[in-house]
C-alpha positions in Angstrom: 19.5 7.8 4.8 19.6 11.2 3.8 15.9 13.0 4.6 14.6 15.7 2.4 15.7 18.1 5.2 18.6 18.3 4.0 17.2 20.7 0.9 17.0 24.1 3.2 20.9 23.6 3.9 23.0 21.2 2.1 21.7 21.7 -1.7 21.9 25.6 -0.8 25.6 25.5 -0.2 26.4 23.0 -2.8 25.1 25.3 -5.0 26.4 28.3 -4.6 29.8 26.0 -4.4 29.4 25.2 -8.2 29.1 28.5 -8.7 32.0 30.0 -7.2 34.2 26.9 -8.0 33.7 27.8 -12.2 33.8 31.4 -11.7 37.3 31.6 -13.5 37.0 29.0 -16.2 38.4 29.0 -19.9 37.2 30.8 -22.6 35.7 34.0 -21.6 33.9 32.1 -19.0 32.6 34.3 -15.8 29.7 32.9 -13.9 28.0 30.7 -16.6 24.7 29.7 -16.7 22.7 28.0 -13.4 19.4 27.2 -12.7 19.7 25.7 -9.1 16.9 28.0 -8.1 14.3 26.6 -10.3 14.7 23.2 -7.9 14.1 25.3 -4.1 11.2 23.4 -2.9 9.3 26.7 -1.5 6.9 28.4 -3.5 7.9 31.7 -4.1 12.0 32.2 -3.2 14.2 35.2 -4.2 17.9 35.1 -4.6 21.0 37.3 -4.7 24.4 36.2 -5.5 27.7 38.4 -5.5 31.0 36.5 -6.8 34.2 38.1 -6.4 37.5 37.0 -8.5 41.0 37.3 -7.8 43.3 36.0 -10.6 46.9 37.0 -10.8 48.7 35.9 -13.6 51.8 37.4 -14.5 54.0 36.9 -17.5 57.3 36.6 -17.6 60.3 36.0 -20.7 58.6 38.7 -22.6 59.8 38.9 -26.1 58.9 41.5 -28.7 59.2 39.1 -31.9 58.0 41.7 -34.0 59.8 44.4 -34.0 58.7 46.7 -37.1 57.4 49.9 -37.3 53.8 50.4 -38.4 53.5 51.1 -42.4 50.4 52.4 -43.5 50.7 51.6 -47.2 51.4 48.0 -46.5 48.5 47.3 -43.3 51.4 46.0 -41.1 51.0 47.0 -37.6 54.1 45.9 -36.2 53.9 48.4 -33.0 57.9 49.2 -32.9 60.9 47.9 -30.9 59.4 47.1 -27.3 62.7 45.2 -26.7 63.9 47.8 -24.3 60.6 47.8 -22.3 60.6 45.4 -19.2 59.8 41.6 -20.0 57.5 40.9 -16.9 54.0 42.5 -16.3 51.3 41.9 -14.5 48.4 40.6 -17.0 44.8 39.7 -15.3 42.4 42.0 -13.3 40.1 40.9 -10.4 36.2 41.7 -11.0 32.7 41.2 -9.7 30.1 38.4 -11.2 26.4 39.3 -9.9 23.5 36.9 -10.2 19.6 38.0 -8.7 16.8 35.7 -9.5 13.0 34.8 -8.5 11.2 31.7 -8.4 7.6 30.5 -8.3 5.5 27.6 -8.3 2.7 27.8 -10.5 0.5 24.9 -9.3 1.9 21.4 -8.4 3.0 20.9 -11.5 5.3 24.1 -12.9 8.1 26.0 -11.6 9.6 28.9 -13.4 12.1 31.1 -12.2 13.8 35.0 -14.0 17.2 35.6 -13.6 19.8 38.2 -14.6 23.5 37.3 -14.5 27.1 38.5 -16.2 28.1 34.6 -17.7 30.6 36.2 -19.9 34.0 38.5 -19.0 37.6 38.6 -19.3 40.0 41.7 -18.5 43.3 42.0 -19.1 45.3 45.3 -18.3 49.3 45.2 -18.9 49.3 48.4 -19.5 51.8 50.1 -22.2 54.9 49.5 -19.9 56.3 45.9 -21.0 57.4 44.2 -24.1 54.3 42.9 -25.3 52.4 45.8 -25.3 51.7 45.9 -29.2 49.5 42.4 -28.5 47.7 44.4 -25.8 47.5 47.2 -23.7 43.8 46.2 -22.1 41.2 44.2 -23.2 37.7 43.9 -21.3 34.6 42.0 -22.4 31.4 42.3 -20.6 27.9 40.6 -20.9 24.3 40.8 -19.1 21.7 37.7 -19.8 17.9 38.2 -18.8 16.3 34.6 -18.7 13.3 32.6 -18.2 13.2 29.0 -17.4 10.4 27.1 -16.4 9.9 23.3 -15.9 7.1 21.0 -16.0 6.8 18.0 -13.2 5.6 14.7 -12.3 5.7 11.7 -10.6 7.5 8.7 -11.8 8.4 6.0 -9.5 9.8 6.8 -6.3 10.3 10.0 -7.4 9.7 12.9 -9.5 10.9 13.5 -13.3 11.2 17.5 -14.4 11.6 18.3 -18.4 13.4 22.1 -18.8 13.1 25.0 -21.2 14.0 28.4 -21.6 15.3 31.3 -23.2 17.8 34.2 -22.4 18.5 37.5 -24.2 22.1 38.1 -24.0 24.2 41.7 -24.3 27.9 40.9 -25.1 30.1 43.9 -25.7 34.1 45.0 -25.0 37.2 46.9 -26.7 40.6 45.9 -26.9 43.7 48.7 -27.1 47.1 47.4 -28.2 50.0 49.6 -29.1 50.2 50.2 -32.5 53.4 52.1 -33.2 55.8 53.3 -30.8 55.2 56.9 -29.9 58.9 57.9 -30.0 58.5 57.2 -33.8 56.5 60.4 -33.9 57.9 63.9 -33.6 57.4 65.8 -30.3 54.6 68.6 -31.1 52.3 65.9 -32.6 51.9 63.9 -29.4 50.4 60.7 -30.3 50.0 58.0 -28.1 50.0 55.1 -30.3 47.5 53.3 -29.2 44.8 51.7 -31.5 41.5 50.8 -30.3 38.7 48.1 -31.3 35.7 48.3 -29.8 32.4 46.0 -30.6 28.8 45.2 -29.1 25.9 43.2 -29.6 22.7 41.1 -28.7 21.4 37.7 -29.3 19.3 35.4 -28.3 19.0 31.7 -26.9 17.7 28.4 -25.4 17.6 26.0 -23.0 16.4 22.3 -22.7 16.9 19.3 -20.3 15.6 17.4 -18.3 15.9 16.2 -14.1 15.0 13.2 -12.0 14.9 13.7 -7.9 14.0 11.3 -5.4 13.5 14.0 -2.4 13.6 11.5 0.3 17.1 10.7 -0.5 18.2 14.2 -1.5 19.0 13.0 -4.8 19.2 14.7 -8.1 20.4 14.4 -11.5 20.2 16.6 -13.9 20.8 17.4 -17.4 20.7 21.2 -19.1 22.1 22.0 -22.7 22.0 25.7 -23.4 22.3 26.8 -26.9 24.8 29.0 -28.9 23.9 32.9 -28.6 24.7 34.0 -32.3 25.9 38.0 -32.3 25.3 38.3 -36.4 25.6 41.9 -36.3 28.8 42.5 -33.9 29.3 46.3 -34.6 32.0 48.9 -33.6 34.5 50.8 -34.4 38.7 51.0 -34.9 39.8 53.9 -33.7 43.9 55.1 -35.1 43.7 58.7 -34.3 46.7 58.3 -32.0 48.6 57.7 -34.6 47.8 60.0 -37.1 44.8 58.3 -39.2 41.1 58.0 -38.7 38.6 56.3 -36.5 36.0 54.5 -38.8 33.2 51.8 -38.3 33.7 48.1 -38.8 31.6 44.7 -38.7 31.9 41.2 -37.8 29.7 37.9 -36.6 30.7 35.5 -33.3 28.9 33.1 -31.4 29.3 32.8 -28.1 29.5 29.2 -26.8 26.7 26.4 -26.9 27.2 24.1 -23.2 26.0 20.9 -21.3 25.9 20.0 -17.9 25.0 16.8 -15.9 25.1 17.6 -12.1 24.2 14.8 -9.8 23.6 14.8 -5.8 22.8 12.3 -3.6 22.6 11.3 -0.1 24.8 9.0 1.6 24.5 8.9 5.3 22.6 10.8 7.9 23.0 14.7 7.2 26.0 13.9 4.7 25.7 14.3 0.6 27.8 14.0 -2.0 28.0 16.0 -5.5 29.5 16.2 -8.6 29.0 18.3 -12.2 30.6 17.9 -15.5 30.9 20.4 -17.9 31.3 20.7 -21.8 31.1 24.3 -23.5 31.5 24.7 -27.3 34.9 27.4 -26.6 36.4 25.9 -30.2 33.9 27.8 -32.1 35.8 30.9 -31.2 39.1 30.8 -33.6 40.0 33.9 -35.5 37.0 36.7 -35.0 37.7 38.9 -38.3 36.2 42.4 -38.8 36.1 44.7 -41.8 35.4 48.2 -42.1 31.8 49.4 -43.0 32.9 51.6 -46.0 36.3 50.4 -47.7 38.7 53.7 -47.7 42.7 53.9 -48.4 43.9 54.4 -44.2 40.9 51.8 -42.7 42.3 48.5 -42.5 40.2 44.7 -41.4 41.6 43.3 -38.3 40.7 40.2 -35.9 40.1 38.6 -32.4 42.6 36.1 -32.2 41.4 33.9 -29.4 42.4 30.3 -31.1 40.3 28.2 -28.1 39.3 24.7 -27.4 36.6 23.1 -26.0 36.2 23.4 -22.5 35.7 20.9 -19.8 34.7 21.5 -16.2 34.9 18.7 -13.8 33.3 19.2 -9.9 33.6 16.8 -6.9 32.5 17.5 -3.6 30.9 16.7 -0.1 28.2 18.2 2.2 27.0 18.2 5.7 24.4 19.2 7.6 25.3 20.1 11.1 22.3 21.7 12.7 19.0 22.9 11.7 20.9 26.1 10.9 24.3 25.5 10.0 24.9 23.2 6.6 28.5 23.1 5.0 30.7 21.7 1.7 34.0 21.2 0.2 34.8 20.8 -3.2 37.5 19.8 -6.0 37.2 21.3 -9.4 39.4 21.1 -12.7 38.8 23.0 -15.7 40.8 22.4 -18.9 42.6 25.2 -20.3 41.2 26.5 -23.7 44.5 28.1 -25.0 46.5 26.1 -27.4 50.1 27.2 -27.3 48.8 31.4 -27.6 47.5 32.8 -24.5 47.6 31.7 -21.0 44.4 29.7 -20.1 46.1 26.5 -19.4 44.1 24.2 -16.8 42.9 25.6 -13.4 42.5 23.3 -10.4 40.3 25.0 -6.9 39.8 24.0 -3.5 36.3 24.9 -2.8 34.5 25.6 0.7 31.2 27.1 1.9 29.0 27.6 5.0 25.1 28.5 4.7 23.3 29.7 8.0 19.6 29.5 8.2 17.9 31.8 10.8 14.6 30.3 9.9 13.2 28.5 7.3 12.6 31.9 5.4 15.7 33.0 5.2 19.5 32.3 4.2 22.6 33.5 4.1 25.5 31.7 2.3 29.5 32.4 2.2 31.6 30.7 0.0 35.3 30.7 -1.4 37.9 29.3 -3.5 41.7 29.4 -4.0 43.1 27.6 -6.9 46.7 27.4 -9.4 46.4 28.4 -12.7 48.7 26.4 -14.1 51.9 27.5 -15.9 52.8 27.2 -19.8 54.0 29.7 -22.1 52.7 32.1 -25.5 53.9 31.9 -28.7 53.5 31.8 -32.2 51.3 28.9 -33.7 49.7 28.1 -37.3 46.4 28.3 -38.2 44.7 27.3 -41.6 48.1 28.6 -43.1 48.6 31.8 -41.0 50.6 33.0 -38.7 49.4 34.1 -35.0 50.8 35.5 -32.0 54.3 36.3 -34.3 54.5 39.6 -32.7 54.9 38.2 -28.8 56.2 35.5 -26.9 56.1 34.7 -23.0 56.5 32.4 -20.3 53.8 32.0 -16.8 54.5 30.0 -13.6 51.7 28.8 -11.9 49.8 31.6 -10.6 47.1 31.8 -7.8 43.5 32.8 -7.9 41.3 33.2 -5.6 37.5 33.9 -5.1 34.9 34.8 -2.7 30.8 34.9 -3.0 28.3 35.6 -0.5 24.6 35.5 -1.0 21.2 35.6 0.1 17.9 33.5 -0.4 14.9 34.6 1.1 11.3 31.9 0.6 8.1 33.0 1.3 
């Protein structure tokens, strides 16, 4: 049987497994949600995580399928002929995903816990060398949450039965640059670049409920957590087409960022040995076709859209730990995560070999190292149909299956 021991060392490093393991999910996933913390079985504990990503997609079989010149009169933004630029680039960036949080037991009864963490990011950056460069040049989104979640506990059987809640403010801004006409179109002394920009930003607010049954003798755990959608009503920014001659001007839009649920369970299952699993659903389909219209309607400022076109997400973990010493606790892990692109983009399915070591100097104090390397999985970009309109007609590509890798060290302090 596997003794309640085991909650200084194996949890730990299962849990900052789950974390790295999803850190490169569909959708505009980063570092999601988790609330692994609020379980520590300490009083007070404080916790800093830092996550670093590595994906390298590259695509390849670039086509420029849209070849027109950009006509004001008509709205069409065709970007030019890119035909002659090369037809392989270099598409993802690597990037940092920070999580710090505190924890306290008010009583016997409550534990709450504060965190701050970056769940949402992409970043893209081609650049304006390559065929598809009037699809994009660089995108980057970027997000802070602040959250509170506390739980309420008692006991029930041969263990102990936890019901959840919270809420999290959430910050979710970005811009996206694309090439919007060819700068050899315009004549030398103007020196235009070309490039149009979108940029956006907003705040929102949401919840969290569930619910968690452990039997701490066993090491065992199952729990339940749905967080809510984070509706961004007032998405505000601007388009900017002075680099090609017109006017930057203010626009609007709504979005939601995705509502999820998550069943983890852990259990014991021989002296010092656990095993672990999670399963994932987040509400990526919500996110179609992300439309935004100028503020003030004028001749020269055109409405223009997000095309993201995703699907649901799933995110399925697997893994074992072991406890080798009173110091020394450690874990592998298996995780798939389906792709949310539907023949436009490139997140096809990801699949990551997970491993992670936490050393425990004393019973105060942790340190944890994890890491990942995984295949994103190849497919291609093109154009697809939806509700009766065209998208991605301007670009097509190919990708292999590319690597990615990722890294996350932190540090837990109880007191």
């Amino acid at each position: 049987m596997a003794r309640s021991g085991m909650k200084q060392g194996v949890l730990a490093v299962v849990a900052g497994m789950l974390v790295v393991s999803t850190a490169h999910a569909g959708g505009l996933e980063r570092s999601g949600y988790n609330i692994d913390l609020l379980f520590d079985p300490s009083d007070y504990a404080a916790e800093a995580t830092a996550t670093y990503v590595n994906p390298q997609r590259e695509l390849k079989n670039v086509r420029d399928t849209n070849p027109a010149n950009t006509n004001p009169l008509t709205g069409e933004f065709g970007g030019g002929d890119l035909s002659g630029r090369p037809n392989s680039v270099d598409d993802t960036e690597s990037y940092w995903a920070p999580r710090i949080g505190v924890k306290a037991g008010l009583g016997d009864s409550i534990d709450c816990m504060a965190d701050y963490s970056q769940p949402w990011g992409a970043h893209t950056n081609p650049g304006t060398n390559w065929a598809g460069a009037n699809q994009n040049i660089e995108t980057k989104v970027e997000s802070d949450n602040y959250a509170v979640t506390c739980s309420y506990k008692w006991e029930m059987g041969p263990g102990i039965v936890r019901i959840i809640g919270g809420a999290f403010y959430q910050e979710v801004g970005g811009f996206k640059e694309r090439l919007v006409q060819d700068p050899a179109v315009f004549p030398a002394p103007l020196g235009f670049s070309g490039i149009g920009r979108l940029e956006l930003e907003d705040s929102g607010w949401g919840w969290r409920t569930g619910i968690a049954y452990e039997i701490p003798e066993y090491a065992m755990r199952a729990s339940l957590v749905y967080n809510s959608a984070v509706d961004l009503d007032n998405l505000t920014g601007f388009i900017d087409l002075r680099e090609v001659g017109l006017e930057k001007y203010n626009v609007h839009g709504s979005a939601s960022m995705p509502d999820s649920l998550e069943l983890k369970v852990q259990t014991g299952i021989a002296p010092g040995w656990l095993a672990f699993g999670s399963v994932k659903w987040t509400d990526w389909s919500q996110l179609q076709v992300v439309s935004f219209v100028p503020d003030q309607p004028a001749p020269g400022r055109f409405p223009t859209s997000l095309d993201l076109l995703y699907r649901d997400g799933w995110t399925v973990t697997g893994g074992v730990g072991h406890k080798f010493n009173d110091q020394w606790s450690g874990a592998v892990s298996l995780t798939w995560d389906r792709g949310t692109s539907q023949g436009y983009g490139t997140q096809t399915d990801t699949w990551t070999l997970g491993t992670g070591v936490s050393y425990a100097p004393t019973q105060n104090v942790e340190l944890r190292l994890a890491g990942v390397v995984g295949i994103l999985t190849s497919g291609s970009s093109g154009k697809v149909t939806f509700e009766g309109e065209d998208i991605g007609d301007d670009v097509s590509y190919d990708f292999d299956n590319d690597f990615v890798g990722a890294i996350s060290t932190s540090l837990k302090v109880r007191f």
